[in-house]
N, C-alpha and C positions, 0 to 999 in steps of 0.2 A: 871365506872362513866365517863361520859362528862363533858366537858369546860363548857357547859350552864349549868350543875345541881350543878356548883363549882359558877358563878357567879347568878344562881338566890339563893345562899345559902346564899351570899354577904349582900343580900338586895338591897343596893344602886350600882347602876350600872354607876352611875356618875365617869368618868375617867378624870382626872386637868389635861391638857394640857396646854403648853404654844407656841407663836406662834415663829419663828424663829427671832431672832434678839434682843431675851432677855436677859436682864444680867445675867452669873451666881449666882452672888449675890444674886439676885432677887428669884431663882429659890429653891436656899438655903434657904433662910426665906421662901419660900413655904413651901416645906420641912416637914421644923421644926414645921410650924404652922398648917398640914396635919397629921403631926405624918406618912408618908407615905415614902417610898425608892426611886420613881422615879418619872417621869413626862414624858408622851409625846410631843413632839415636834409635833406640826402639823398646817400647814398654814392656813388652814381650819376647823380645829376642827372636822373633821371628817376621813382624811388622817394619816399616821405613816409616817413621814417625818426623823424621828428616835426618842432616847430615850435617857434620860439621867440622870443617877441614882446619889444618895449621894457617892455611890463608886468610880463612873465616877472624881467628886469632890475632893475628898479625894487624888486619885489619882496623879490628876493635883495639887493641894496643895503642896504634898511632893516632886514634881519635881523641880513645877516653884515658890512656895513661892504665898500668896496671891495675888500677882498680876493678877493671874485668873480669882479671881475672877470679874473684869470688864470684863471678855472675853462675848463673844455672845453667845447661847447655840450652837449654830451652828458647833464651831469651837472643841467644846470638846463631844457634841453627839457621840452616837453611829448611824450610817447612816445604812437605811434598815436593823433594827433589827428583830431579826426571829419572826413572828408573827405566831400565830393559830386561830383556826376556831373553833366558839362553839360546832360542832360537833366530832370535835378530840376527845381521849382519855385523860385522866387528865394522863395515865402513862407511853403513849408516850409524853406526853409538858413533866411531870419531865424528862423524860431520854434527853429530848432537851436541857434543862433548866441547868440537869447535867453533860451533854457532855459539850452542850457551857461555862459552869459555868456564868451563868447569872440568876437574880433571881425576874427577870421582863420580863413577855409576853404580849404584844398586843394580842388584840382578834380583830380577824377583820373577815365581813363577806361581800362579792362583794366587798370586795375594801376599806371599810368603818369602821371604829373602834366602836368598841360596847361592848368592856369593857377592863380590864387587870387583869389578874392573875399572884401571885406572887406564890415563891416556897413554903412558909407557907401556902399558901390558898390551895396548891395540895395534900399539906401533911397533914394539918388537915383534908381532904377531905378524903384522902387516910387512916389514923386511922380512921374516923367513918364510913368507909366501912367494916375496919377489925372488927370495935366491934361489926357490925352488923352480919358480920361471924360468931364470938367467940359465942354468944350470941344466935344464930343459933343452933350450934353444940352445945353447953351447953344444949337446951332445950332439941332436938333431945335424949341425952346422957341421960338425965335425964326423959325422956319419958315424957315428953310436948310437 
């Protein structure tokens, strides 16, 4: 399976960015009111300028105490994060996704962002390839 057949499976291909210079804060009630793990960073709305996830947050919370959260995204992003190409494999981004242990990908193609896949969306992706195996081999078995 491919990155594109995991994001046209999505539906909405709509990726919330935010641009450099936003309040954490701010980026937190996104968040929340997204139901979503991350947000990219991009000056442009079409660049990965970086990324910065609820975890990024939490993080910095247990170090430095809410005072973070007035910080800028800028300052607590993750800078050039590993991005893929909708042509990639969905099981090489998990093996990237699970090396780096990070569980937000940019999808970028020329240069340009064009969706984001998370580690749920590889792995639901990746069970309904298996069922479509099992399901397979069950027919076959059963002479269907």
């Amino acid at each position: 399976m491919l990155v594109q057949q995991i994001l046209n499976s999505k539906g909405s291909s709509e990726v919330i960015t935010v641009r450099p210079g936003t309040v954490v804060s701010e980026v937190a009630q996104m968040l929340a009111e997204a139901r979503i793990g991350g947000v990219i960073v991009s000056r442009d709305g079409e660049t990965v300028d970086g990324i910065l996830s609820e975890r990024d947050i939490v993080r910095s919370l247990a170090l430095r105490g809410a005072g973070c959260l007035v910080d800028k995204v800028d300052e607590m992003m993750t800078r050039n994060p590993s991005c893929c190409s909708p042509r990639d494999k969905a099981d090489d981004v998990l093996q990237r996704m699970t090396d780096g242990r990070f569980r937000h990908m940019p999808v970028t193609q020329e240069g340009k962002l064009v969706g984001i896949v998370t580690i749920g969306d590889v792995v639901k992706a990746r069970l309904q390839e298996l069922a479509m195996e099992r399901d397979a081999l069950e027919g076959m078995v059963m002479g269907h």
